[in-house]
MARBAMI-278207 format. One line per 2 residues: their letters; for each residue y, z, x of C-alpha. Coordinates in Angstrom, 3 decimals, padded with zeros to 6 digits. Layout:
a> Y,Z,X; ...
REM end
This chain:
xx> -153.817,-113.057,-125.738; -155.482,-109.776,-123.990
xx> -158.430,-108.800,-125.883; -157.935,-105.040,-124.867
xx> -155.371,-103.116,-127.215; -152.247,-102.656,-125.155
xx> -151.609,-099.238,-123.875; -149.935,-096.839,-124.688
xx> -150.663,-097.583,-128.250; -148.565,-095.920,-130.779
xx> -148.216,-095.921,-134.513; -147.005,-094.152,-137.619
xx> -148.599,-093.802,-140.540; -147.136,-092.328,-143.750
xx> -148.264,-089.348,-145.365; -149.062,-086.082,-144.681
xx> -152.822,-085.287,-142.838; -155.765,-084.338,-144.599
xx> -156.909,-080.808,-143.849; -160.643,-080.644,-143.197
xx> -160.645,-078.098,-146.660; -159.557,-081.327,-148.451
xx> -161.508,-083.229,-150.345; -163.584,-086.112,-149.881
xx> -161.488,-088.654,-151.793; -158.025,-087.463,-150.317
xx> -159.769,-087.526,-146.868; -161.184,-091.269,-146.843
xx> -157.973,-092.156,-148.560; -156.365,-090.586,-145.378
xx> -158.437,-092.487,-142.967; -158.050,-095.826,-144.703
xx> -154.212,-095.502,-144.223; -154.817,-094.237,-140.443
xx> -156.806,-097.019,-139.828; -154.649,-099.724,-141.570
xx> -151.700,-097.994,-139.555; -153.906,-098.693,-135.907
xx> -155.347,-102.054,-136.988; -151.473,-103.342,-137.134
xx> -150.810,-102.853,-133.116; -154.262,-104.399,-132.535
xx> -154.967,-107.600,-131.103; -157.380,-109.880,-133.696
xx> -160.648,-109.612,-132.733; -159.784,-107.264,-129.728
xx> -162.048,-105.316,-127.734; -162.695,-101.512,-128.022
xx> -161.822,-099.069,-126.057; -164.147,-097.570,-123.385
xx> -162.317,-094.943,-120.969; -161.644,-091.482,-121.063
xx> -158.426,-091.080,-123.658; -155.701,-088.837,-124.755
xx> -154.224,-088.616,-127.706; -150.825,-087.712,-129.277
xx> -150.377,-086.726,-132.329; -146.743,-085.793,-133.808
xx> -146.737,-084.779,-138.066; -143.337,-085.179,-139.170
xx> -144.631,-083.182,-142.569; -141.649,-083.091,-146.132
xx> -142.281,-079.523,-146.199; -143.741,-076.885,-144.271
xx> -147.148,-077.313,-143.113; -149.922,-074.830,-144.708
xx> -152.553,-073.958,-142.651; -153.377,-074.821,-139.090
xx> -152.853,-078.221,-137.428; -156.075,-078.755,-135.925
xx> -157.731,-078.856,-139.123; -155.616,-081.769,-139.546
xx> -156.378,-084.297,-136.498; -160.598,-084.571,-136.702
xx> -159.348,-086.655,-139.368; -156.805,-089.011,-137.713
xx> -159.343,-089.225,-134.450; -162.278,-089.893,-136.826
xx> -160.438,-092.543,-138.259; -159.881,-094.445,-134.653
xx> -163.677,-094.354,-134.113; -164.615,-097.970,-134.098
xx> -160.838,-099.254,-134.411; -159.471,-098.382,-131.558
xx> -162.500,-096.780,-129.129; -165.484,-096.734,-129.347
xx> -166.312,-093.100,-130.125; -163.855,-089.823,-130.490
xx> -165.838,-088.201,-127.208; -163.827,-090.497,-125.103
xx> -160.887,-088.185,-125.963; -160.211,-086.168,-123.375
xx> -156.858,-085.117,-124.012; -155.165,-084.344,-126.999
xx> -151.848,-083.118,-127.854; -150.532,-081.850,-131.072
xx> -147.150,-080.580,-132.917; -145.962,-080.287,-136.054
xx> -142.234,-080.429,-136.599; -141.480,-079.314,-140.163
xx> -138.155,-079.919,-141.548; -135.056,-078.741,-140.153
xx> -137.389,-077.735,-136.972; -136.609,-081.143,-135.145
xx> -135.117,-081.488,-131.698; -133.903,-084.039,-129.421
xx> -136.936,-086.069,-127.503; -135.519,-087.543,-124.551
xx> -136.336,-091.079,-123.546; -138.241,-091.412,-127.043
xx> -140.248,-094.772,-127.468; -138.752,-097.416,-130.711
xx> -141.713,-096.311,-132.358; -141.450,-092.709,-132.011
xx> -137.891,-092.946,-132.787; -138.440,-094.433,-136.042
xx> -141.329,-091.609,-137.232; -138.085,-089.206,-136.216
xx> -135.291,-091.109,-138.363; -138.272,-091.582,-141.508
xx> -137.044,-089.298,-144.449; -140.665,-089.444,-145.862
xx> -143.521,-087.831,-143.990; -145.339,-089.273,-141.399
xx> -147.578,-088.718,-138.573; -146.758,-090.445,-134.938
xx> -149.927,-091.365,-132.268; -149.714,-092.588,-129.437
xx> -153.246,-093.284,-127.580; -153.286,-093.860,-123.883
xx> -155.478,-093.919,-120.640; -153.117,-091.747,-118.542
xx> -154.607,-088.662,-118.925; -152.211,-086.684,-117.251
xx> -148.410,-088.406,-118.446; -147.086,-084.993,-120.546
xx> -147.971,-082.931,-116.813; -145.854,-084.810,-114.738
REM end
């Protein structure tokens, strides 16, 4: 077994994102599920990742979203810090959407596990974590 998680990583966890006005409680509750939701497409006792990253990060929310998005992923990348890489600086990329309900469109070529964050009737945030730093440009 590779000791190196396998990339593109990608996972969903349930729930809508902390914003960064939440509260402490509701933010390391947040985290705990974020990191649950990476630890499950790990390899036991696998390495961290070193290399420049990017990140994406889809929020499938139950209702429309207050406030802005970015206030919402520190949280999620915090969370990865010592799960996944070894430190949030290594991401270099980052992209992020919000698709509140009755907003959604057709992906083309979408991934099983992106698929299934689209067909969830609860909220839920994709992420997918690679090392191709370009992939969305091409």
């Amino acid at each position: 077994m590779a000791l190196e998680p396998p990339l593109p990583l990608e996972f969903i966890v349930h729930g809508t994102p902390t914003s960064l006005q939440g509260s402490a409680r509701s933010r390391d509750e947040w985290q705990r599920r974020v990191r649950r939701a990476a630890l499950a497409g790990l390899p036991v006792g696998g390495w961290l990742l070193s290399q420049p990253l990017a990140a994406t990060i889809y929020i499938f929310p139950a209702a429309p979203l207050a406030g802005d998005i970015d206030n919402r992923v520190k949280h999620i990348l915090d969370a990865m810090t010592r799960v996944v890489y070894l430190e949030d600086a290594q991401i270099h990329r980052i992209v992020v959407q919000k698709f509140e309900p009755d907003a959604i469109f057709q992906f083309a070529n979408a991934s099983q596990c992106l698929a299934e964050a689209l067909m969830s009737t609860d909220p839920v945030v994709y992420v997918r974590i690679t090392d191709d730093l370009h992939e969305e440009l091409r």
